[in-house]
N, C-alpha and C positions, 0 to 999 in steps of 0.2 A: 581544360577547365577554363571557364570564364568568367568576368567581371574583375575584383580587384584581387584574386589570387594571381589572373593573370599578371593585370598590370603590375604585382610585387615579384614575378619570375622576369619579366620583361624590362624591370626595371634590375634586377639581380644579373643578368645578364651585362646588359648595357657598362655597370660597372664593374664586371670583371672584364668584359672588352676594353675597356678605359684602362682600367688600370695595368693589364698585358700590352695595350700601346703606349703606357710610360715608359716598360720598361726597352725601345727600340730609340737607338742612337736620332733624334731628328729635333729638328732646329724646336728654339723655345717662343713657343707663340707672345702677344703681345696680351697684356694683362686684361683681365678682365673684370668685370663686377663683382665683389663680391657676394654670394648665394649663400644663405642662411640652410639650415640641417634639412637634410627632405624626409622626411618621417613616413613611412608606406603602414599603412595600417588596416590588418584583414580581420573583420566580422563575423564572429561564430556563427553559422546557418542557426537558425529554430530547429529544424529538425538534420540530421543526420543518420543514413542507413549503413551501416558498418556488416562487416560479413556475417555474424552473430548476435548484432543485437539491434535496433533502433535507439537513437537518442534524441531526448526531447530539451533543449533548452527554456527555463519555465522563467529567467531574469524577467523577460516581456511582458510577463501575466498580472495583471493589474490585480489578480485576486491575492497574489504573492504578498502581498504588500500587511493584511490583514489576516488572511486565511490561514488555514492549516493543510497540512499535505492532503489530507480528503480533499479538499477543493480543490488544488494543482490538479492532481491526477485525476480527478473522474472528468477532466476535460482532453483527457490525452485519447486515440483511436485502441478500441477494444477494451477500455481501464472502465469498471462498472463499482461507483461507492455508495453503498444504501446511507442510508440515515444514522445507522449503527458505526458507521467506520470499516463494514463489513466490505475487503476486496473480491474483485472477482476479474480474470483476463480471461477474456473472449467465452466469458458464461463459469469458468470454474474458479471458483473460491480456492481454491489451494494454490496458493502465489507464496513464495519465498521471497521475504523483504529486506536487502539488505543497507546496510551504511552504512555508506566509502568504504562498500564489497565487501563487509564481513556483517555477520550475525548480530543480531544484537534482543535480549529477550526481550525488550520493551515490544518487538511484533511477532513475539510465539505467541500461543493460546490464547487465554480467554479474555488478555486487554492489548491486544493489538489492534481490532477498531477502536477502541478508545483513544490507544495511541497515533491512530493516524489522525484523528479529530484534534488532537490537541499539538502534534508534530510543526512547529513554527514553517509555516513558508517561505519566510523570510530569509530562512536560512539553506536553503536548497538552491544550489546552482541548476543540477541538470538533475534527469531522470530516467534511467536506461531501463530500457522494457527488453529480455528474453525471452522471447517462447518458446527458444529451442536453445536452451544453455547450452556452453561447451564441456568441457569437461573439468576445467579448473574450477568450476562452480560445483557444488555439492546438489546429488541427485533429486535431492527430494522438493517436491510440487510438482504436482501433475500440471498445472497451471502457466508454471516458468518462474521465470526470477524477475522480480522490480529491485532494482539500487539506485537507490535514494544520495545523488551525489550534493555533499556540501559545500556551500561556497568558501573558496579558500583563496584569498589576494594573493595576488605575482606582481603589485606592484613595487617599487624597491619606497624605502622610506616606509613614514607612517600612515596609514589611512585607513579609512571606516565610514559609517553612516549610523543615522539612529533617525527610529521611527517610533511613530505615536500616532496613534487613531482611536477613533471613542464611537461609538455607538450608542443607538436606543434600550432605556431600562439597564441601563449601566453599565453595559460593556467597555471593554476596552482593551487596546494593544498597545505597550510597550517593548522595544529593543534598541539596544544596541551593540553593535559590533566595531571590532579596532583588529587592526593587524599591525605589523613591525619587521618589515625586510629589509635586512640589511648583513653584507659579506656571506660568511656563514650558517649564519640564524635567520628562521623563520620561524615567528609567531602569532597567532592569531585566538581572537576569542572574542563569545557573543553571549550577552545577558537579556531576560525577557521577561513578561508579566504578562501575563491573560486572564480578563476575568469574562465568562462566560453564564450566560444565560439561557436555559430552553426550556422549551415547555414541549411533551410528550403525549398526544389522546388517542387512547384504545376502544377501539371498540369490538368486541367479540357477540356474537348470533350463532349458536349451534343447535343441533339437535344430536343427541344421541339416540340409541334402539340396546337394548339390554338383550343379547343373545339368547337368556335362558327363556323369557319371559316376552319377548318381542314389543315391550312398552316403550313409546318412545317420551325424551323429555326433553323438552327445549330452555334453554337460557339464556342467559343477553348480561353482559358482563361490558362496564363502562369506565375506565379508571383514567383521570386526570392526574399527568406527573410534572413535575418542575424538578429543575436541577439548578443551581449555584455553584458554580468551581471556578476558584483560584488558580494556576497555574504561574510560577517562578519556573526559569530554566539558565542551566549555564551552561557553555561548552566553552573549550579551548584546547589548543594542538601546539606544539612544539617542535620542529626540527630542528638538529644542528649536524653540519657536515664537520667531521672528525678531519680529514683530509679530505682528497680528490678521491680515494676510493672508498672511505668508509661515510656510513650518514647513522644516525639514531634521530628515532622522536616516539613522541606521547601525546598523548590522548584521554581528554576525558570530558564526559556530559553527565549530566544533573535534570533534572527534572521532578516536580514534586507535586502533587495535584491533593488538595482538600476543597471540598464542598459540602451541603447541603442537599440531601435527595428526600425528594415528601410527595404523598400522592393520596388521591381519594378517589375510593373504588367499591361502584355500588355494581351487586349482583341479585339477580335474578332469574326463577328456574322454576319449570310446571310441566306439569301434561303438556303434551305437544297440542297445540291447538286450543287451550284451557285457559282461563288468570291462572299468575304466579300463582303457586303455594308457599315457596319461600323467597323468599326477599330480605338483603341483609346491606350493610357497610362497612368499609375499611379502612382505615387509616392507617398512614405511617410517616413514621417522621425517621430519617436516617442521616448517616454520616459516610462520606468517603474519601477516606486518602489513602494515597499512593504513589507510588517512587519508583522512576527507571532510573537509573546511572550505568555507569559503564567506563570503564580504566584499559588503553591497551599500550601496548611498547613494540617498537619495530628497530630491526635494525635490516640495513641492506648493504654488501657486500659487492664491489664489482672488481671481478674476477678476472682472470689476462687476457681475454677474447676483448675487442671493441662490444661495449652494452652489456657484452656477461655479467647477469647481475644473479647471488643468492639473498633473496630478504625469508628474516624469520620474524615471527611476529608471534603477542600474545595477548589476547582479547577477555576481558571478563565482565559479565554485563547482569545486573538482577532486576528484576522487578519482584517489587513488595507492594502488597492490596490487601487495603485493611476496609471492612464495611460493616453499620452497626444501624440495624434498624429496628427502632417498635411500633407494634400493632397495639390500635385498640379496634376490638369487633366488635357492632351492635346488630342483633336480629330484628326486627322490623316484624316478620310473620315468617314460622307462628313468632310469637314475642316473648323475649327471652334479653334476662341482664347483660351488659360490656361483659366481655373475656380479653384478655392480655397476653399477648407473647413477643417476642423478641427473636433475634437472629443476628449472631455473627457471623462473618465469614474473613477466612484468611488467606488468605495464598502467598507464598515466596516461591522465586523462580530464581536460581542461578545459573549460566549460562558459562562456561569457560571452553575458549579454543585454543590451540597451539596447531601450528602452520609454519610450513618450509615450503617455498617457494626459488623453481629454477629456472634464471629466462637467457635464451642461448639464441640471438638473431643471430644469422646468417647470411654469406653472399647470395645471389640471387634471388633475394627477396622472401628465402625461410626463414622459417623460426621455430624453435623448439620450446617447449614448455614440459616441465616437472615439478609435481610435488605431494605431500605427505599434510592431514589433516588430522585432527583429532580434536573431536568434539563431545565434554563432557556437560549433559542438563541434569537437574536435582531440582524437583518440583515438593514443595509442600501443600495438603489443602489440610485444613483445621476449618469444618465448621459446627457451629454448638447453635442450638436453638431450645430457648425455654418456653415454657407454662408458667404463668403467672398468674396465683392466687389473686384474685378482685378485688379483697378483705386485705391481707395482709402483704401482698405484693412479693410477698414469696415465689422464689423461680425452681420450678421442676424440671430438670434435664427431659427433653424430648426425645425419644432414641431414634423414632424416624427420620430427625433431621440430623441431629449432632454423626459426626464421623470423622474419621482420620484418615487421611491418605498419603502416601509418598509413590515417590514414581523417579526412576533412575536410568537417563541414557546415554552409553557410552558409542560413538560412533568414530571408529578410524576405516579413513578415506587417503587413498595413493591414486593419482591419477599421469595421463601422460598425454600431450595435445601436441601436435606439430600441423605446420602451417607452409605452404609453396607453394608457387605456379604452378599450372599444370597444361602445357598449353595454350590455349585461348582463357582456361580456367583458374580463377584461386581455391584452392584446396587447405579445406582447415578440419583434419579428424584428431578423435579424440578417444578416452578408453578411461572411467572411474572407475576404481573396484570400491566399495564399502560393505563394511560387517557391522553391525548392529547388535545391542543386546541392551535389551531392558528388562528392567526388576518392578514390579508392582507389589503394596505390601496396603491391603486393607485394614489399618490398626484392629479396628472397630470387628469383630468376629476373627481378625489373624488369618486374614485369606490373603498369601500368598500368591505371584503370576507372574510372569515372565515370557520374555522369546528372543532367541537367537536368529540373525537370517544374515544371508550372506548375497550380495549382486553385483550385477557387470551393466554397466551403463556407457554405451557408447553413444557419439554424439557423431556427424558428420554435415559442413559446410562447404557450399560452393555458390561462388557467383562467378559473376563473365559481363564484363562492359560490352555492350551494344552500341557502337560508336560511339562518339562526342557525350553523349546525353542519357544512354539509355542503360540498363543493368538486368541480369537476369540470375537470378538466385535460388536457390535446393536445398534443404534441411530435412534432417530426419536424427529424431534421439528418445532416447528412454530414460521416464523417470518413475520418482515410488512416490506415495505423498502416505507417511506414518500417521498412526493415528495420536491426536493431541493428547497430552495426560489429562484432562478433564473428561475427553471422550470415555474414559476407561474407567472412571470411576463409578460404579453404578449406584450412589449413593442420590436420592432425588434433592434439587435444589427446592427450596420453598419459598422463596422470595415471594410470586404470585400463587396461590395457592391453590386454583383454578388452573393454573396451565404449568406444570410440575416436568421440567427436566431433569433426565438421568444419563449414566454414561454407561456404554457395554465394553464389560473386559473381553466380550470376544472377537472384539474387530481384528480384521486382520489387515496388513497396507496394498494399497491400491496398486497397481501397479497399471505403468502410462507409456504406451508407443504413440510420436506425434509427427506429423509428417507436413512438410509445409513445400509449397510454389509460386515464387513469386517474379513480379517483373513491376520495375520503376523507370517512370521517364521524370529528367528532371532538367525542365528546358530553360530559359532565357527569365520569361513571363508567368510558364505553365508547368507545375509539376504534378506527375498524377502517379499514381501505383495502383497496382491488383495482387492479391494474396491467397491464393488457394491451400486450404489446410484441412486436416482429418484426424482426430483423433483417436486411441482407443483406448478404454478403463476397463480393465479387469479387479476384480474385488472394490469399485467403487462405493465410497461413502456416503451413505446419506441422509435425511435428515425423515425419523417417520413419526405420525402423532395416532395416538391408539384413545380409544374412551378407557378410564378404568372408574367411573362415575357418571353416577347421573348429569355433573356441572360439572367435572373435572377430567380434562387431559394428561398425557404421559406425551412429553415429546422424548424420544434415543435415535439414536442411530444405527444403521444397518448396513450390511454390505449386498452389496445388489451385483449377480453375475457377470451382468455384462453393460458396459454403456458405451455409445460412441457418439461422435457431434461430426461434424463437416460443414465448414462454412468459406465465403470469398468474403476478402477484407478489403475495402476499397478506399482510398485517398487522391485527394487532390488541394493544393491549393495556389495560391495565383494572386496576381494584380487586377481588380476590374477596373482601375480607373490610375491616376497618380496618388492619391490621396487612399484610395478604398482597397483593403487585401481581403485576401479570405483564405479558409480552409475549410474540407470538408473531410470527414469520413463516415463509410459505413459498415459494417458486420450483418451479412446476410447468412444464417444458419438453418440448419437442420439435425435436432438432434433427437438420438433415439434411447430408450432404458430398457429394460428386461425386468418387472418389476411384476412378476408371474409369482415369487415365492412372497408375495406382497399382498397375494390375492389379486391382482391385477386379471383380464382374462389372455392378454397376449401383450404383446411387444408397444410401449407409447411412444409416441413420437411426434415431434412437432417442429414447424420452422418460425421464422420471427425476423427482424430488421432494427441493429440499432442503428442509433442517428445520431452526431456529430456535426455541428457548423458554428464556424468562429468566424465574426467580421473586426476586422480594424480599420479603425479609421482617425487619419491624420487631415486636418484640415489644416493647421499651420503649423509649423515646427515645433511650435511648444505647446501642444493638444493633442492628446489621442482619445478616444473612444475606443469600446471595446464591447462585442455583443456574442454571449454564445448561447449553445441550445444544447439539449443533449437528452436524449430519447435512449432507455433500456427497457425492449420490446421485454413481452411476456419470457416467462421460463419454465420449464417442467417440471414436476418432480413426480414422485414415484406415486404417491396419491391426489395432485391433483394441478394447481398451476398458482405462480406469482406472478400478478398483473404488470403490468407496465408503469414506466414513471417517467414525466417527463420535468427538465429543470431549465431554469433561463437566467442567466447570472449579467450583472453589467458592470463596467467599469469607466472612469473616465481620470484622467491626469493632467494635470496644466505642472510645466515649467514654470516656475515664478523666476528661477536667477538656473545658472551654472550646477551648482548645488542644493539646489532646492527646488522641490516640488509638491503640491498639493494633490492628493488621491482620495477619489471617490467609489466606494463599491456596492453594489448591492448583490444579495448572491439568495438565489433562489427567487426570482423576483413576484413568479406566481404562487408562490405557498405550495406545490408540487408535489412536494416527499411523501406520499400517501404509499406507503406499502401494503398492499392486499394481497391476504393468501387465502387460498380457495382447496377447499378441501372435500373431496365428493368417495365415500366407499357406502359398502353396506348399514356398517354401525355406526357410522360418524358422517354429519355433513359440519361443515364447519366456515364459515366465511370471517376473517382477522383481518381489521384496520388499522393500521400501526400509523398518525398523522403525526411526523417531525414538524411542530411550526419554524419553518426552515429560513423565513425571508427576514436578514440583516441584513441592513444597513449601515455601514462605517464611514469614516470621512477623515481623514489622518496629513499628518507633513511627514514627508522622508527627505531626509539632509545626509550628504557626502562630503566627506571631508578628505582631504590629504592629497596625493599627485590623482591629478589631470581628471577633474570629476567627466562623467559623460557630456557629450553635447546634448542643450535641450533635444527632449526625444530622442535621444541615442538611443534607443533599443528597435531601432527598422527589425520589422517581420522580414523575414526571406523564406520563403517556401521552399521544400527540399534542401537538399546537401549538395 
């Protein structure tokens, strides 16, 4: 290894030779100067490739400063964040998200883009990407695992920072964090405020064709939305070692989100090729709040072996989502009085884990791993939507929209991972068992559902150093990605009432074999890597839009036979100058669907190129710049495609003192976020503009406090590990 790892082995050296030549009978030299403490001090790489996962250090990211984990991450290689918060690794949206490696429901179901949009960056040390989990991580996402690791101080004493930035039309970020290390005790905790601003424009062009009748009708559907949210957040952790063998700590975060959500939405619809016949408007004016927190307790255990350690731990996390919106409708042509209606919608999520955890290092460089999970979810949906008299403002229960749902999953998971040389090779296999069973109970009609299933998920790692600098590495594991309790409910949502989502109780879970090949060089000046990988999905999920209206869609989901992707993942990044770094990467695919029971006439398939490039640049110690790009080429789906989008975010930092510094961001700098989905069958053509006005602007002071703030610009990029 080279640079200042070495110099701290070569300087560890040197003083254990010093100090075994004190101990030899010989004459005492004649005094010398005194020499003050030598302090060796080694620098987290930016990136690190570990045998099972990648990690991304995100401290450097000037977007960190302001942003939310949507912004971290969709700057990371294969990580793709729509507009929505929606993730996706290397094209599939079924990603398992954890924090500081355990569960948490603020990112199941139906607000977890939400939750990454509003997820403080500022709070995020690192960011470990899996796409081929081991086994101590739980099966499910076809996708892989993202854990979201938080910053947590190791310096002794008290220290912190607090940050403030303000944007256009009245944004703004507040935090602060504090920690307190000292003997025994370790505590830390961080407080936040985000007020948030967006605005949303849709614009919908379809035509349908009416099966029975073969008339076709076209309409054009325009809605203008804005959102206002508030966001308050808290966390804080506690540890204290009992003794030298026993530790306990705690755990808990807050977060609480109210806004304003209003939008105006005028539609129109006619013979195809004809003027409109009807022509109308929408209005709505809503409410939303909603609450993740989460409570957990750990105790750890170390046992007579050196490092034998058993930690048990217990996790419980809710989110609750409350949303209240009313309509007023006017007809335009033919012409016809306001109508009234309304919509609630509820959801609660509970989330509780319990985990036994066994770690047994060994000489020659094994290690053993064991342990025992069990994860209990409890979803509620409550939603009511009325009719309201025009005259008297009287509300009549709707029965199309009102419904009741619960949904209940109990999953225990035992897994077993051991880790050794083998050879020229390291060797890390692994073996989850999980059983499964869920209850579904549709209040609303007493329909009853359920299913039992039981699997064996094996994972297997190996890499092998190729001299001084180079690494060559092997993966292959199976995973299931279930399907969400929302997905199951077939009850239609009616938020837009034009474009009508439902859930199918009959999905069945995906199931995922992924296989990967890769090789990294990571030299002096230049680090590069290649990654060859193949996926396969059996019972895949997916997302399909049917006419059931002249102007109105059904979107559900369906399982599609067969699907498979294969792509080379490429990275590089480097010094081009003293002053100039860079990083690049890209995802070149090819993927294919079976979407014949779809009406499809055969097999679709398609390839694409994303793109990734980050520039820094330090011009003098207390100045950095920061430029990146980021390109997610087209994608398939089973009827038709989602265009491309490409984003360009900037940064810039000045040093003012020791502890203080000045940050500038702008994040989306072209207005980019245009989501187009393209939809071509027999009955349906369909083309969907989804425009996030995405380009903010922020400008903030971030201040450190307490032992040995960084040196101006302390955070040097280093490419590779």
């Amino acid at each position: 290894m080279k640079g200042p790892l070495s110099a701290a082995a070569l300087l560890t050296v040197a003083s254990a030779s010093a100090a075994g030549a004190q101990t030899a009978p010989v004459a005492k030299p004649a005094a010398a100067p005194s020499v003050g403490a030598v302090v060796v001090t080694a620098q987290r790489p930016q990136t690190q490739v570990l045998i099972d996962r990648t990690v991304y250090s995100v401290t450097a990211d000037l977007q960190a400063t302001s942003g939310s984990a949507a912004d971290v991450l969709s700057k990371l290689p294969s990580v793709t964040v729509d507009p929505d918060g929606n993730l996706a690794l290397r094209g599939d949206g079924n990603v398992t998200v954890l924090v500081d490696g355990k569960p948490s429901a603020q990112f199941s179901g139906p607000t977890r883009g939400l939750s990454l949009l509003q997820f403080p960056a500022d709070q995020i040390d690192r960011i470990e990407v899996l796409t081929n989990p081991p086994a101590q991580y739980k099966a499910e996402g076809s996708g892989g695992v993202i854990n979201i690791v938080t910053r947590k101080s190791a310096k002794a004493g008290v220290s912190g920072g607090a940050q403030a930035s303000a944007g256009e039309y009245g944004r703004y970020v507040l935090g602060l964090n504090g920690a307190y290390n000292a003997g025994r005790l370790k505590a830390s905790g961080a407080v936040g405020l985000r007020h948030d601003i967006r605005e949303r424009r849709i614009t919908d062009s379809r035509t349908t064709v009416d099966p029975a009748t073969g008339v076709a009708t076209a309409s054009r559907q325009q809605i203008d939305e804005h959102f206002h949210r508030l966001v308050p957040s808290l966390k804080g952790s506690l540890d204290y070692e009992l003794n030298d063998r026993q530790s306990i700590g705690a755990s808990l975060s807050h977060r609480e989100l109210t806004g304003r959500r209003y939008f105006d939405q005028h539609d129109a619809s006619g013979p195809a090729g004809r003027p409109a016949s009807g022509v109308s408007d929408r209005h709505s004016d809503g409410h939303e709040w909603s609450v993740d927190a989460s409570e957990g307790l750990h105790f750890d255990q170390k046992l007579w072996r050196p490092d034998e350690t058993l930690s048990l731990a217990v996790q419980q996390s809710q989110t609750r989502e409350r949303e209240r919106y009313a309509y007023r409708n006017t007809q335009a042509l033919p012409v016809g009085g306001p109508s009234f209606d309304d919509l609630r919608l509820s959801l609660d999520l509970i989330q509780t884990e319990l985990s036994a955890d066994y770690d047994l290092p060994m000489a020659h460089g094994r290690e053993l791993k064991l342990g025992y999970d069990l994860e209990d979810d409890r979803n509620r949906f409550d939603n009511v939507g009325d009719t309201l008299d025009a005259v008297t403002g009287q509300p009549t229960v709707n029965p199309a929209v009102t419904n009741h749902f619960r949904y209940r999953q109990q999953v225990n998971a035992a897994y077993g991972q051991y880790e050794r040389p083998l050879g020229s090779w390291r060797l890390q296999a692994g073996l989850r068992l999980e059983a499964t069973h869920v209850s579904t109970l549709q209040i609303t009609g007493d329909i009853r559902g359920g299913r039992n299933d039981f699997g064996a998920y094996p994972s297997l790692h190996l890499d092998r150093s190729l001299g001084d600098d180079g690494k060559l590495s092997a993966s292959v594991s199976r995973r299931v990605t279930r399907p969400d309790p929302e997905a199951l409910n077939p009850f239609a949502d009616h938020q837009d009432i034009h474009n009508l989502r439902a859930g199918n109780p009959d999905l069945r879970p995906q199931d995922t074999w992924s296989y990967e090949l890769g090789y990294l060089y990571n030299g002096a000046r230049l680090t590069y890597g290649v990654t060859a990988y193949y996926r396969r999905d059996r019972n895949s999920v997916t997302d399909v839009v049917r006419a059931i209206g002249p102007d109105v869609v059904l979107a559900t989901k369906m399982n599609l036979p067969l699907s498979q992707s294969a792509g080379l993942e490429l990275t590089a990044g480097g010094k081009l100058t003293r002053t100039l770094s860079y990083s690049l990467s890209g995802n070149a695919f090819h993927a294919q669907i079976d979407a014949v029971a779809l009406g499809a006439p055969g097999l679709k398939s398609t390839t694409g190129l994303n793109l990734k490039a980050n520039l820094d640049w330090r011009p003098t110690a207390a100045d950095t710049a920061q430029l990146s790009f980021t390109r997610a080429d087209k994608r398939l789906t089973p009827q038709g495609q989602i265009a491309a989008i490409n984003l360009v975010n900037l940064g810039y930092k000045r040093q003012l003192r020791s502890d203080l510094a000045a940050v500038l961001t702008v994040t989306d700098l072209f207005d980019g976020q245009r989501q187009q989905r393209i939809i071509g069958t027999p009955l349906l053509n369909d083309v969907y503009v989804r425009h996030q006005l995405g380009r903010v602007a922020m400008v903030g002071l971030v201040y450190t406090f307490g032992a040995s703030p960084k040196k101006p610009g302390g955070f040097d990029y280093e490419p590779g590990s």
